[in-house]
C-alpha positions in Angstrom: 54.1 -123.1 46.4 54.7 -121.5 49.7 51.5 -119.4 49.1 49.3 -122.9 49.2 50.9 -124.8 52.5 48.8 -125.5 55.0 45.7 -125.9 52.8 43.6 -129.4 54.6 42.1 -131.5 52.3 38.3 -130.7 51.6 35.8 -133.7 53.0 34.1 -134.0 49.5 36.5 -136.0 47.6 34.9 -134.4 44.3 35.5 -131.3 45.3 38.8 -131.9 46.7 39.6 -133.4 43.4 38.7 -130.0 41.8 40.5 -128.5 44.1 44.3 -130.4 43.6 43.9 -130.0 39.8 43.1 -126.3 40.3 46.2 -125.7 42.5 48.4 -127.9 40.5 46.8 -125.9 36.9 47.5 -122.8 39.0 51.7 -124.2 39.3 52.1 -124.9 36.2 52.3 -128.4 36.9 50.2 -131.0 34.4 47.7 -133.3 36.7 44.6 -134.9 35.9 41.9 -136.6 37.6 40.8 -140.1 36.9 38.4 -142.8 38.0 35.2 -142.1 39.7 35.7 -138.6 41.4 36.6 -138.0 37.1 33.8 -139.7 36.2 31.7 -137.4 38.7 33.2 -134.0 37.7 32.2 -135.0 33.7 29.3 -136.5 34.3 26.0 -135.3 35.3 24.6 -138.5 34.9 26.4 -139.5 37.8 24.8 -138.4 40.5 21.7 -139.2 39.4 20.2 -142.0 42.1 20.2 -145.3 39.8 24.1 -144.6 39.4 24.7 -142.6 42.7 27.6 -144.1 44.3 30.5 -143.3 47.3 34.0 -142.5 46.6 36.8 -143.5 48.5 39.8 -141.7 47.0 41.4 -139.5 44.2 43.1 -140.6 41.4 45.6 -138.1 39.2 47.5 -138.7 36.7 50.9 -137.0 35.9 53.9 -137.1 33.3 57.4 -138.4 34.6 59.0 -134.7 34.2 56.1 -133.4 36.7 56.3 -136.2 39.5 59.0 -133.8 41.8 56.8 -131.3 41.6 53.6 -133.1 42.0 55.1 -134.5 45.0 56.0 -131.0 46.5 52.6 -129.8 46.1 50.7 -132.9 47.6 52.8 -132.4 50.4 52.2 -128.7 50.7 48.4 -128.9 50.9 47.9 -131.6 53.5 49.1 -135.0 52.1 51.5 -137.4 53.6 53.4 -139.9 51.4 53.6 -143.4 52.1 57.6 -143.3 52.1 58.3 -147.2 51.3 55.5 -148.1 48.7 57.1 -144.6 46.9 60.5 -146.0 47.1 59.6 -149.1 45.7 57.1 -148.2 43.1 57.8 -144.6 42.0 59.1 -145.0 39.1 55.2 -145.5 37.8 52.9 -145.1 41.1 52.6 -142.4 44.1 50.7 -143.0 46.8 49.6 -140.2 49.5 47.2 -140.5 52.5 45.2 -137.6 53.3 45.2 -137.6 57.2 42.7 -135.5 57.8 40.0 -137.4 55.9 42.2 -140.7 56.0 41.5 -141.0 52.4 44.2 -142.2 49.8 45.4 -140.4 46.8 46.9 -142.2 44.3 49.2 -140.9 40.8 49.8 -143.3 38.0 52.9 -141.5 36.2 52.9 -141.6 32.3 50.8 -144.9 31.9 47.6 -146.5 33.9 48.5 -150.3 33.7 45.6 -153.1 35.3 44.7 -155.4 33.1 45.7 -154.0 30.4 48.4 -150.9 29.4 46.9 -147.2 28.6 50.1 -144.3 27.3 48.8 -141.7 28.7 51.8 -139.2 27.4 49.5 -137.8 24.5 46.3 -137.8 26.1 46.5 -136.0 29.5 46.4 -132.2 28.3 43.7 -132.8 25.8 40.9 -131.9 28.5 40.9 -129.6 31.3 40.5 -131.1 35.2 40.4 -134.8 33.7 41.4 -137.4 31.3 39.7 -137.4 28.1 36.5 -139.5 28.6 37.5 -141.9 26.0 40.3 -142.8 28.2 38.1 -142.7 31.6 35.8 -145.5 29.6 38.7 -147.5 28.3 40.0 -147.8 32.0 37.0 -149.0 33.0 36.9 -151.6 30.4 40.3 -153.1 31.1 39.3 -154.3 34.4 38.2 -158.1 33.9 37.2 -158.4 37.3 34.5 -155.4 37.0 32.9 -154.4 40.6 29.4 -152.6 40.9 31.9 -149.6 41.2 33.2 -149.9 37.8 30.1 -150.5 36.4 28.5 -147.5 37.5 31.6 -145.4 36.6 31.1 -147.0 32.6 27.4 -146.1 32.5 27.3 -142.7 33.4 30.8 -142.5 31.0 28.4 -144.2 28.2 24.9 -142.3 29.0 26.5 -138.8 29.7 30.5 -138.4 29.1 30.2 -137.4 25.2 32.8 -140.4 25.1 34.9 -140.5 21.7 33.7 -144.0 20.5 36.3 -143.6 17.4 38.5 -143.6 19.6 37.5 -146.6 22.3 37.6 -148.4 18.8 40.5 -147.7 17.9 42.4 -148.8 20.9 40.9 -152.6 20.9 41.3 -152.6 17.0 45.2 -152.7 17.9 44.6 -155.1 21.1 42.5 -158.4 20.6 43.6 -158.9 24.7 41.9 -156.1 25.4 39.2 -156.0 22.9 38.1 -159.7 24.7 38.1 -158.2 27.8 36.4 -154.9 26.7 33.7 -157.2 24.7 33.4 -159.0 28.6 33.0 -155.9 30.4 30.3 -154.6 28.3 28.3 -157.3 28.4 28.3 -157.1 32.4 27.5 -153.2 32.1 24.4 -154.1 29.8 23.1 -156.8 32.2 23.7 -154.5 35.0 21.8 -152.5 32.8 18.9 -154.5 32.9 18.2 -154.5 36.5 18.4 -150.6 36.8 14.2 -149.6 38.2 14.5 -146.8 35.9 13.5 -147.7 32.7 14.7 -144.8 31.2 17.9 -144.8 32.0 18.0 -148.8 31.3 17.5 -148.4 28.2 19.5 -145.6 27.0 21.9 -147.5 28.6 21.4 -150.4 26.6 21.3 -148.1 23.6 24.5 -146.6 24.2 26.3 -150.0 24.6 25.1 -151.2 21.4 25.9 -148.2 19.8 29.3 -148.7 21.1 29.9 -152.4 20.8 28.9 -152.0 16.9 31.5 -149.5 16.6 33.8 -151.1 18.1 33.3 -154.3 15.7 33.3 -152.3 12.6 37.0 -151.3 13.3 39.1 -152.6 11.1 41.5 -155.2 13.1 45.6 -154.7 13.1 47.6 -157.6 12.3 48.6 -158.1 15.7 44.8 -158.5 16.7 44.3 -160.5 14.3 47.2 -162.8 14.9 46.3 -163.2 18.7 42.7 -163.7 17.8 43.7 -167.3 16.8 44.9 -168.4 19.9 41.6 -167.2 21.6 40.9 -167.9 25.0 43.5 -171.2 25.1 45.7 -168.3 27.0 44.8 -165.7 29.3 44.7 -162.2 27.7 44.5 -160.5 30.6 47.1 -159.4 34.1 45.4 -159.3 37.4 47.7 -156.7 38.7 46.5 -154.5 42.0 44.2 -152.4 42.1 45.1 -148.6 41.4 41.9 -146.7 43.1 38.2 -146.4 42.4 
């Protein structure tokens, strides 16, 4: 790793992204990105200008066995670590400051945890440089509290990220919680939808979260969804934990 200290952190935080999973791929050490400098690197879509917008971090995501080492390297090529949120929080979160472009970098270890819980054991080496887009959508629709962020992230994921809908259904097939958030959530994305000035792009938009929404309810329900399901929205279904990053 000594062959990589002193590297700065790049201005472009999608290209910097690129850059710390290609060192990290280059170690041997499993990191992917996720949120929207993921969302840009998968999707053309985008940077197109109705869903052009600024990002003001890097997310990665790591497994336990890999956090030493994932520390070592951010550390090597330019980051600092906030010493007392790490202590405290470690176990599951990391959180770096890149100095140069006082920009944050945050790792979520093993699961991403807002709203709702996503394992991400199984699913972080199935794509190269990112999270699976399936699981890039599905953070985006566990966030209750959706921002115009978040809802620019979804529809570039939905027009462009070749997202496995099977699997989106899947998930809230086992979760009514996060089904009834998800269900929330995409009705905010197709309204957003609807004031997009491109009207081609609104409505393949509103195409795409049909297509998924009717997916989604032709799942067949687990037991535990279905049990929850009759307690509706008498109890909140959903945490409003901190944000992770954008």
């Amino acid at each position: 790793m000594t062959a990589i200290a002193g590297d700065n952190p790049l201005a472009d935080p999608v290209e910097e992204g690129r850059r710390v999973i290609t060192l990290a791929t280059s170690e041997g050490i499993d990191l992917r990105l996720f949120g929207g400098v993921a969302v840009a690197v998968r999707c053309r879509a985008a940077s197109l200008p109705a869903l052009r917008r600024t990002y003001k971090d890097v997310d990665v995501a790591t497994l336990r066995e890999h956090k030493r080492r994932v520390q070592q390297l951010l550390s090597a090529i330019g980051y600092v670590p906030e010493h007392e949120f790490n202590a405290l929080h470690g176990r599951t979160r990391l959180l770096f400051t890149d100095p140069v472009n006082a920009r944050p970098l945050d790792v979520i270890i093993d699961q991403f945890t807002m709203c709702h819980s996503l394992d991400l054991r199984p699913r972080l080496l199935l794509d190269e440089m990112t999270l699976p887009t399936a699981d890039l959508l599905l953070m985006k629709l566990q966030v209750f509290e959706t921002n115009e962020r978040d809802l620019l992230d979804a529809a570039a994921l939905l027009l462009e990220g070749e997202v496995d809908i099977d699997r989106v259904a899947a998930v809230l097939a086992s979760d009514w919680g996060w089904w009834r958030t998800a269900v929330h959530v995409l009705e905010k994305i197709e309204r957003y939808g609807t004031e997009i000035k491109d009207g081609t792009i609104s409505r393949a938009l509103t195409q795409a979260v049909t297509r998924l929404r009717e997916r989604v309810e032709e799942e067949p329900k687990s037991l535990k969804w279905r049990a929850r399901s009759r307690v509706g929205d008498r109890v909140r279904w959903y945490e409003l934990p901190e944000e992770v990053g954008q």
